[in-house]
Every structure is written in structure tokens, then in C-alpha cells.
C-alpha positions in Angstrom: 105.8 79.7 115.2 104.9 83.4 114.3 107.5 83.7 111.5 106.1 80.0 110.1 103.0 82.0 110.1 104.1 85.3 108.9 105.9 83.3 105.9 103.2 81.5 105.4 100.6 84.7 105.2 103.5 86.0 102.7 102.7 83.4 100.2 99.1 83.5 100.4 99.4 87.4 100.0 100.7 86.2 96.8 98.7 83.5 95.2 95.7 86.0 96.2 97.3 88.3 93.9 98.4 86.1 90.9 94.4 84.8 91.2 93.0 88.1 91.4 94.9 89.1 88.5 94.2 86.1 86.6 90.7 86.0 86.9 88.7 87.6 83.7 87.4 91.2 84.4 84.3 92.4 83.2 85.9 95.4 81.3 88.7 92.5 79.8 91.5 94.8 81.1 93.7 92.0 82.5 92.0 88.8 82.4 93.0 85.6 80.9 93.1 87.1 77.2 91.2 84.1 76.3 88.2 84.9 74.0 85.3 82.7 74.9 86.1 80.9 71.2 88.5 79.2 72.5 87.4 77.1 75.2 83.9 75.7 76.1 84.9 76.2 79.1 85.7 79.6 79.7 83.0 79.5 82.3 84.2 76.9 84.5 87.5 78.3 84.6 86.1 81.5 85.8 84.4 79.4 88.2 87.6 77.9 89.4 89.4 81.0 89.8 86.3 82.8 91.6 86.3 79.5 93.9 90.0 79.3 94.6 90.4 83.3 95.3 87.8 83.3 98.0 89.3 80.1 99.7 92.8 82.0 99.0 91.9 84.8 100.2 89.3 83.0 103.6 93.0 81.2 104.4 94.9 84.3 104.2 92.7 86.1 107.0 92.5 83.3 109.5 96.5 83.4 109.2 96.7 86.6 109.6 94.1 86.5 113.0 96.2 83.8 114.1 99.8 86.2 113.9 97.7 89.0 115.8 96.3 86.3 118.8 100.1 84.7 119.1 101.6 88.6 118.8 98.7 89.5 121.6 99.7 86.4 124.1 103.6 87.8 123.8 102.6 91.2 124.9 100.3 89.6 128.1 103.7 88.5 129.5 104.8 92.3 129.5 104.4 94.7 132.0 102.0 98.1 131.7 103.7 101.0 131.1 102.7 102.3 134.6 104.6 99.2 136.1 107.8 99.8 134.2 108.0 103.7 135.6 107.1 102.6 139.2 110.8 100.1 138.5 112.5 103.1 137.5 111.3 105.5 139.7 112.4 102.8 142.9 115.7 102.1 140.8 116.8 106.0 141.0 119.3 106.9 143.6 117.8 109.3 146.5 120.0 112.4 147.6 120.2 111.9 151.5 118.2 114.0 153.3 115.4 115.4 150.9 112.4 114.0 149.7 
């Protein structure tokens, strides 16, 4: 289930990217390169993009809260470090006769 999830977060890490990317900037620097000429539109599809990053992106955190609460519940089942010295400690041969 966690590497479902962890594959899963991999591919929204990139669509987040690719959208972030796509998405006009205010300085034009790496936008669409689509002058507002073109389309009547321009506007909606800024929109869009705006829209479909933050849902991207909302997705991509509760998957990635999800991997750390199933990677938490794993650990539970371990001991503290304190118990796994006490194990080794008992599991050390005594010399007879001194303590």
C-alpha cells in the first residue's frame, strides 16, 4: 500500500510541475507563449490552470500525509531503543563469578 502511495505521490509531484510551469507568469518568463491575441480565452485558461494546480497540488499533500500516518503505524510495531539494549544486554554471555 505505501509504494501504491509513494508512486502515486511521484506522479502528482509531476503534473504539479508540468502545471506550475504551464501556467502564464506575470513577468511572461515561461508561460504559455500565447499572446492574449490569440485566444478570447486566455483568461479562462489561466483560470483552469490556477484551478487544476491547487487541486494538484491539495491531492499531492493528503498523499503524502497519508505515506507519513501508514510509515508511523509500521514504526508503532517496533520496539524503543531502550528495549532493544535491555535484549542485548540479557543476550550477552556472563563470565562466572563476577558481576
Amino acid at each position: 500500500m505505501e509504494s501504491l502511495l509513494i508512486g502515486i505521490n511521484i506522479a502528482l509531484a509531476i503534473i504539479l510541475v508540468i502545471s506550475v510551469l504551464l501556467q502564464k507568469s506575470e513577468g511572461g518568463a515561461l508561460g504559455l507563449g500565447v499572446s492574449q491575441d490569440n485566444f478570447t480565452s486566455t483568461r479562462s485558461i489561466g483560470n483552469f490552470l490556477t484551478k487544476f494546480t491547487s487541486i494538484i497540488a491539495t491531492l499531492f499533500i493528503i498523499c503524502s500525509l497519508a505515506i507519513v500516518a501508514i510509515s508511523r503505524d509500521e514504526l508503532r510495531e517496533t520496539q524503543s531503543v531502550l528495549e532493544k539494549q535491555e535484549e542485548e544486554d540479557s543476550n550477552i554471555p556472563q563470565i562466572p563469578g563476577t558481576k
